[in-house]
C-alpha positions as CSV (number, residue, x, y, z in Angstrom):
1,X,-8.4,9.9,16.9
2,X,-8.5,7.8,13.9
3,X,-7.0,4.3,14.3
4,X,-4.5,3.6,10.8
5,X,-3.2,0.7,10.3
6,X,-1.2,-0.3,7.2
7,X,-0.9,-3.1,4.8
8,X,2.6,-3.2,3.6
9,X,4.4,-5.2,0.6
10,X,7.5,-6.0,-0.6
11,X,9.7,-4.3,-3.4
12,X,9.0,-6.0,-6.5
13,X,5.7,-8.4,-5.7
14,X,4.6,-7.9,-8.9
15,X,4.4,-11.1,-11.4
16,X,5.6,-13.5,-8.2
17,X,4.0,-16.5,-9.0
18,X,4.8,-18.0,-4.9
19,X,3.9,-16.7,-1.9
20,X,4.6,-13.1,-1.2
21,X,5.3,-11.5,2.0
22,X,2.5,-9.1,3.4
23,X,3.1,-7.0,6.5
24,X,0.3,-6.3,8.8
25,X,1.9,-2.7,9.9
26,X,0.9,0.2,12.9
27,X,2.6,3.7,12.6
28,X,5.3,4.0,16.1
29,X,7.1,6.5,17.3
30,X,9.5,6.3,18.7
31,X,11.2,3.3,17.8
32,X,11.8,1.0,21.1
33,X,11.6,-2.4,22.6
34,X,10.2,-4.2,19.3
35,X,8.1,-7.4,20.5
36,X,9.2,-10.7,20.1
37,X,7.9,-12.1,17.1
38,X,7.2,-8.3,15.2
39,X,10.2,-6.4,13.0
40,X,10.6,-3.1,12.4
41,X,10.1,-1.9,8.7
42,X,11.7,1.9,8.2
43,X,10.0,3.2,5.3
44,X,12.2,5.7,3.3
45,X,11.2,9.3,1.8
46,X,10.6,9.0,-1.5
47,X,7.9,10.0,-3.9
48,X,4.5,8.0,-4.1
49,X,1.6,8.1,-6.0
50,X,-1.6,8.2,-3.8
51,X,-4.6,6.6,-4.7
52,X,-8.1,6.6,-3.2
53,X,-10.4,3.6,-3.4
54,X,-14.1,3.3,-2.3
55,X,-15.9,0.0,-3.4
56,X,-15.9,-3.7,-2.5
57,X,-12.4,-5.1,-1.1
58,X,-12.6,-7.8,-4.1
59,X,-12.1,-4.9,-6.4
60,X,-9.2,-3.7,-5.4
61,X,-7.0,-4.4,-8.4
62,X,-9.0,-2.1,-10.1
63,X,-7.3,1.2,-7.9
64,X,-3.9,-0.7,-9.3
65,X,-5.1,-0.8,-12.5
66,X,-5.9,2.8,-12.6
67,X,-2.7,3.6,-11.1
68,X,-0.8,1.8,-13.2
69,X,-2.2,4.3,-16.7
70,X,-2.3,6.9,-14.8
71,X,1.9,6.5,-14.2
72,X,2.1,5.7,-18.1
73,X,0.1,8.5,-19.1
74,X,1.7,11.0,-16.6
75,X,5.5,9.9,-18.0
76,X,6.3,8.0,-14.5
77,X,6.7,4.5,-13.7
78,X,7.0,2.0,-11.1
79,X,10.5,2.8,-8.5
80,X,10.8,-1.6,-7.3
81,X,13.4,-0.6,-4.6
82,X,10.7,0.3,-2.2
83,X,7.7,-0.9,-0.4
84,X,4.1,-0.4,-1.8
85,X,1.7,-0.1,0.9
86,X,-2.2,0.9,1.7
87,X,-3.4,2.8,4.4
88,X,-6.9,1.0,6.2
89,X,-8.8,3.2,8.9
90,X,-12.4,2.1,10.8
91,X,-13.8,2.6,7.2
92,X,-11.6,-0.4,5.4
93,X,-13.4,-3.4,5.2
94,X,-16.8,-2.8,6.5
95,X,-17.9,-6.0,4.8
96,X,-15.7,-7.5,2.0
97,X,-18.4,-6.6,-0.6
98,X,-19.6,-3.2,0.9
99,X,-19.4,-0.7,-2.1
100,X,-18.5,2.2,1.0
101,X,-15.0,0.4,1.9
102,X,-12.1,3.2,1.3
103,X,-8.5,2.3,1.6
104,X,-5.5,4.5,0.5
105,X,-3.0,3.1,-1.9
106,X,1.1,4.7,-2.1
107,X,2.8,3.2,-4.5
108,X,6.7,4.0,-5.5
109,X,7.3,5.8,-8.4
110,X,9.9,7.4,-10.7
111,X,9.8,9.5,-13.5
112,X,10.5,7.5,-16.3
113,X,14.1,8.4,-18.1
């Protein structure tokens, strides 16, 4: 069984110029006894867009990047009321610079109006 772990962020990160908030996240079910010291984060349905990345973990942005055109050229944008997250496995992060890391990137989204 593949071990997934997930990397989430907060609503509307973008553009912060402080610190943001980063959630080091694991997949339960069901919900009980949360730890002292952990939160529970209840993601909502909604509609992502899914990205694949493969390359070094210092190029990251780039998977963003690409998201981001793809949304303008596809007539969606950005939905800020929810959580972007990625999706790390035992091939995330091999070595920061190893061209075989893979990571999966959901991002909110909304068609634009």
């Amino acid at each position: 069984m593949t071990k997934r772990f997930f990397g989430l962020s907060l609503p509307n990160y973008k553009g912060n110029k402080g610190r943001v908030d980063f959630y080091c996240c694991y997949e339960v079910s069901p919900i009980a006894n949360v730890p002292h010291g952990m939160v529970h984060i209840h993601i909502l349905p909604r509609t992502y867009s899914k990205t694949y990345y493969i390359g070094p973990t210092s190029k990251t942005e780039t998977a963003y990047d690409y998201t981001s055109n793809w949304l303008k050229e596809n007539g969606y944008t950005y939905d800020e009321v929810e959580h972007y997250f990625e999706r790390y496995d035992e091939r995330t992060i091999v070595s920061h610079d190893d061209e075989t890391n893979e990571l999966i990137i959901y991002c909110p989204v909304k068609k634009q109006e």
